[in-house]
C-alpha positions as CSV (number, residue, x, y, z in Angstrom):
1,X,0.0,0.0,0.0
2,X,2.7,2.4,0.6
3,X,6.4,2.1,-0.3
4,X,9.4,4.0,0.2
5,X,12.5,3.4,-2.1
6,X,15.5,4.6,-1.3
7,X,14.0,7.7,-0.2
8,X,16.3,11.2,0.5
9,X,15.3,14.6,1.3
10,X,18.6,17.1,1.0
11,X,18.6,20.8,1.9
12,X,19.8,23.8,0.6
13,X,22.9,23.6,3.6
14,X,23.4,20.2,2.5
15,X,22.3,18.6,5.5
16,X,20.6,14.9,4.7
17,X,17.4,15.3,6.6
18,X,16.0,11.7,5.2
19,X,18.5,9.5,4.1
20,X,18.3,6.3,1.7
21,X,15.0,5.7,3.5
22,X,13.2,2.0,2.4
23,X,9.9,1.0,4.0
24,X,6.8,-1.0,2.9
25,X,3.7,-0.8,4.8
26,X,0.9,-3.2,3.9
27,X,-2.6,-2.9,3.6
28,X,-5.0,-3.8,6.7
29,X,-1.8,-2.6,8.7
30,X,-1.1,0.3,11.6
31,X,2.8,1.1,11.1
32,X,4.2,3.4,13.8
33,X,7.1,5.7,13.0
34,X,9.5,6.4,15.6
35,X,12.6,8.9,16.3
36,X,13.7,11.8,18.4
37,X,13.0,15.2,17.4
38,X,14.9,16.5,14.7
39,X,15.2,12.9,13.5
40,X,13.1,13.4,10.0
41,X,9.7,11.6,10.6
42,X,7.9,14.8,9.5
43,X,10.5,15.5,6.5
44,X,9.0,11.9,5.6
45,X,5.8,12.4,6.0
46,X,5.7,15.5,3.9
47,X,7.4,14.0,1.0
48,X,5.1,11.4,1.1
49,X,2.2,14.0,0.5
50,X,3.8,15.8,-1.3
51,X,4.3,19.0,0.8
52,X,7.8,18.4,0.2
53,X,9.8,17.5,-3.0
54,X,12.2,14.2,-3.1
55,X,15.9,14.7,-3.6
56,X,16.1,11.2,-4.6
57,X,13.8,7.8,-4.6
58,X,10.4,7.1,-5.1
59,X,7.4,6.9,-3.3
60,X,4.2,5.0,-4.0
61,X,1.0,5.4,-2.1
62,X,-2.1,2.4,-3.6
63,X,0.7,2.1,-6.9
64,X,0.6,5.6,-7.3
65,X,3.7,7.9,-7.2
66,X,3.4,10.8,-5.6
67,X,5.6,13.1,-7.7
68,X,4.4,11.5,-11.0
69,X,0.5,11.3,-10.4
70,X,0.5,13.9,-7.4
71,X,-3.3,13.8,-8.0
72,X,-4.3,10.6,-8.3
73,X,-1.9,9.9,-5.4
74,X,-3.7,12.5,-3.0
75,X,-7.0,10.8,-3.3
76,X,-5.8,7.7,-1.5
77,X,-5.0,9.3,1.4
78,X,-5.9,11.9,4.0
79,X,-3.1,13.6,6.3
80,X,-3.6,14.7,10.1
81,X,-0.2,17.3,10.4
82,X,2.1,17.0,13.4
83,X,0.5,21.3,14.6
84,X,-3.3,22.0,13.6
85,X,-2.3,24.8,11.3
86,X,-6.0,25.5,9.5
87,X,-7.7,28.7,8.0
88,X,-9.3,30.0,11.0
89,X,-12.0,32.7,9.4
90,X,-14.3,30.4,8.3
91,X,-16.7,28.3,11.0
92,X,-15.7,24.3,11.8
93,X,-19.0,23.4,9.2
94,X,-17.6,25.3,6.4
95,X,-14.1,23.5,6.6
96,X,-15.2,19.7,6.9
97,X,-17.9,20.5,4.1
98,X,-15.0,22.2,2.1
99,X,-12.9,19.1,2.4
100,X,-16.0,16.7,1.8
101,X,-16.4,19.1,-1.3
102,X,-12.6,18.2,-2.3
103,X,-13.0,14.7,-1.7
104,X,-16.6,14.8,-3.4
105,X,-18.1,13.1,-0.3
106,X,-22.2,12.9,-1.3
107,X,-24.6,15.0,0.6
108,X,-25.6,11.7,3.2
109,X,-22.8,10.6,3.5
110,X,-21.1,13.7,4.5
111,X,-23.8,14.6,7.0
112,X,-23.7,10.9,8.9
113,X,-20.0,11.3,9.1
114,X,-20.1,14.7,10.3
115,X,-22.7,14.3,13.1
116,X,-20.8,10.8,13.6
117,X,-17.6,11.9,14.2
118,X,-18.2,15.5,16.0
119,X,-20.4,14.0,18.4
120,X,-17.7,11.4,19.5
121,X,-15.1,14.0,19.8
122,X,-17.3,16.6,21.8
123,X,-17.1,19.3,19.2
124,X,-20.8,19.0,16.9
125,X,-21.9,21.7,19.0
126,X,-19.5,24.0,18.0
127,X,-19.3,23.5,14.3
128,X,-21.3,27.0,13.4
129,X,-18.6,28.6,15.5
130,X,-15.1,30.4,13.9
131,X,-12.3,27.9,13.9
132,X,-10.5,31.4,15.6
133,X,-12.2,30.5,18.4
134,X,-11.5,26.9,18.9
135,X,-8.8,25.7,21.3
136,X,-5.7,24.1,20.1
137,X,-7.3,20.3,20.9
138,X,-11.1,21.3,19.6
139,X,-8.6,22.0,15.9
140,X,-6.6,18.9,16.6
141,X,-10.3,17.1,16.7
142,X,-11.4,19.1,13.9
143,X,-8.2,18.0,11.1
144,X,-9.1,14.0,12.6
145,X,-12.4,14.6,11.4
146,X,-12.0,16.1,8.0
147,X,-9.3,13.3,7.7
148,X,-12.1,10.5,8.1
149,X,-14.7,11.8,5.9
150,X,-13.4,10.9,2.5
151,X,-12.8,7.2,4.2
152,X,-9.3,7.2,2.7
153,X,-7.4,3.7,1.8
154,X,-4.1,5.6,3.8
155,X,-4.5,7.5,7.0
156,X,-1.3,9.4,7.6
157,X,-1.3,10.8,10.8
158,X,1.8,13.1,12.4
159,X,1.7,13.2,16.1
160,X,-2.2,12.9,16.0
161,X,-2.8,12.3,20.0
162,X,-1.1,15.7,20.5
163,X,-3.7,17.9,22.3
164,X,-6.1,15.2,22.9
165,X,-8.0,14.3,26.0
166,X,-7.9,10.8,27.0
167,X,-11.6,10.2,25.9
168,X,-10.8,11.8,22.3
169,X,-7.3,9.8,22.0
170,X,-8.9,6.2,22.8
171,X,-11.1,7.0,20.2
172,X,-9.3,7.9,17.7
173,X,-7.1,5.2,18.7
174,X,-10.1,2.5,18.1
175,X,-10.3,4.2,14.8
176,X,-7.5,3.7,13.4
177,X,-7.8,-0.3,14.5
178,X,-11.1,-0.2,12.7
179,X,-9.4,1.5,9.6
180,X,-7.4,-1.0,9.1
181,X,-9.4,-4.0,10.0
182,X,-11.3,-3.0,6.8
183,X,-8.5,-3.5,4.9
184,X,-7.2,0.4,5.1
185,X,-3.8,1.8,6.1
186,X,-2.1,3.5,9.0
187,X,1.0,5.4,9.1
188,X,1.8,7.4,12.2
189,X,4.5,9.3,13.7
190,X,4.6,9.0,17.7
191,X,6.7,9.8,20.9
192,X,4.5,7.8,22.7
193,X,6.5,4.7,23.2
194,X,2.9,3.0,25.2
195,X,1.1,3.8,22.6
196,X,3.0,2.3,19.5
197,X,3.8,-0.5,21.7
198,X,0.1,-1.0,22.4
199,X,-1.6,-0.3,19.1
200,X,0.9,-1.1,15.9
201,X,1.1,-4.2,13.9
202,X,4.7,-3.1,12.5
203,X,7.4,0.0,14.0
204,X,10.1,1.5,12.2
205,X,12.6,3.7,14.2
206,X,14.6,6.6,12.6
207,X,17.8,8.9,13.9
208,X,19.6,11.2,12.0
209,X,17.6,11.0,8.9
210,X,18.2,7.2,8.7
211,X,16.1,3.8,9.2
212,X,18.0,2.1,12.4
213,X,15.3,-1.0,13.1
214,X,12.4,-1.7,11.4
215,X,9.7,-4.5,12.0
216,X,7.7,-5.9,14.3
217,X,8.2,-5.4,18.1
218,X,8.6,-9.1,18.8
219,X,10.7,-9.2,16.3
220,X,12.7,-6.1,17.4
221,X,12.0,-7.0,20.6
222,X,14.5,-10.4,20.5
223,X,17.3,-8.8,19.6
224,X,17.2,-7.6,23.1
225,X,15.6,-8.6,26.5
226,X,14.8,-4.5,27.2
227,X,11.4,-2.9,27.0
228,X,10.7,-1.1,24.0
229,X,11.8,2.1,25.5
230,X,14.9,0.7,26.9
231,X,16.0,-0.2,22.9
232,X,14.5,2.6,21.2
233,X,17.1,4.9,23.8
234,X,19.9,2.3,23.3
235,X,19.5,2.7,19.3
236,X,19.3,6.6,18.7
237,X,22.3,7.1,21.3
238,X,24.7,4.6,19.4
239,X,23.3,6.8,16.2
240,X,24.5,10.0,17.8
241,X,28.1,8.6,19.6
C-alpha cells in the first residue's frame, strides 16, 4: 500500500534530513514511525504527501507515485499534520464541508460522518462557531475529522494524540484499528513509546535522517531482552556517539 524506495530529502545547507530511506507498509496494517525530534519523521511524511519535494527515490502510495501522479496519489489518502495549522476565518461546518467538497463526499454521507464523528469527539456543537475561536485540541479534533470523511485507503497521521484528551485519544485510537481492520492503512508518527507498543502491527525507528530498526516489536524485541523504551534509547544514542 505504501512504499518507500530509497527515499532522500537534502537541503539547501546540504544537511541529509532523510537519508536512503526503504519502508513498505501493507494494507490492513497500523505502522508506527518512531525517532527523536529533529530525526526526520515529519521530513518523511511530507514527501510522502507531497508538501515536500524528493531529492532522490520514489514513493508509492495504492501504486501511485506521488511526484508522478500527485493527483491521483492525494485521493488515497488523508493527512492529520504533526500542529493544527488550519484557516481559521471560516466556522468548523464550512471546513469539513470544504474538504467533503474536495474529496466529493455525497450529501448523506457527509452529514452521517459529520454528526458521527463531531459527536464522538465533543465538538458538533461548536461547528457554526469560527475555527479562531477553537482551542488548540477542539482543531486537533477538527483535522481528525475532515481526515475520516473521505474514508481514505491511507490514513497518515503526524503526532495525531497531541492535544487530545484521554476520551478523544482512545477513540481515535479504536479508529485507526477499525481503519485497518477494513482493509485500510495506517501510518503514524509517535513519541509515545505506550502507545506504538500497544496499538501497531509493524514500527520502524529513525535517527539522524536514517532507518535504524524496522519491524515488528517481537521481532525487534528479540534482539534484546529490554522494554521497547529501553531499545528505542539504546538505538538513537549509538546513532548519535
Amino acid at each position: 500500500m505504501i512504499e518507500l524506495n530509497n527515499v532522500t530529502k537534502v537541503y539547501d545547507n546540504e544537511k541529509k534530513a532523510v537519508n536512503s530511506l526503504d519502508l513498505s507498509i501493507n494494507s490492513g496494517e497500523i505502522f508506527g514511525f518512531l525517532g527523536p525530534n529533529g530525526a526526520g519523521k515529519t521530513t518523511t511524511i511530507r514527501m510522502m504527501t507531497g508538501i515536500l519535494d524528493i531529492t532522490n527515490g520514489q514513493i508509492l502510495i495504492d501504486n501511485n507515485d506521488i511526484e508522478k501522479n500527485p493527483l491521483e496519489t492525494k485521493k488515497c489518502f488523508t493527512l492529520v499534520p504533526d500542529h493544527p495549522e488550519i484557516f481559521d476565518a471560516i466556522s468548523g461546518i464550512d471546513y469539513l464541508n470544504f474538504i467533503s467538497d474536495m474529496y466529493e463526499v455525497d450529501e448523506t454521507s457527509r452529514k452521517e460522518r459529520i454528526e458521527k464523528y463531531t459527536k464522538d469527539f465533543g465538538i458538533y456543537k461548536d461547528l457554526n462557531q469560527s475555527i479562531s475561536s477553537y482551542s488548540h485540541g477542539m482543531k486537533q479534533k477538527l483535522l481528525i475529522t475532515g481526515a475520516l470523511l473521505p474514508k481514505p485507503k491511507v490514513l497518515i497521521l503526524d503526532e495525531p494524540l497531541g492535544g487530545l484528551d484521554p476520551k478523544s485519544a482512545r477513540i481515535l485510537k479504536d479508529i485507526m484499528k477499525e481503519h485497518c481492520i477494513n482493509g485500510g492503512t495506517v501510518f503514524f508518527s509517535s513519541h509515545v513509546l505506550e502507545v506504538v507498543e500497544n496499538l501497531c502491527d509493524r514500527i520502524g525507528i529513525i535517527n539522524e535522517g536514517k532507518l535504524i530498526a524496522s519491524g515488528t516489536l517481537e521481532s525487534i524485541k528479540q534482539k534484546s531482552n529490554n522494554s521497547l523504551e529501553d531499545i528505542f534509547l539504546e538505538l538513537t544514542k549509538d546513532e548519535e556517539a
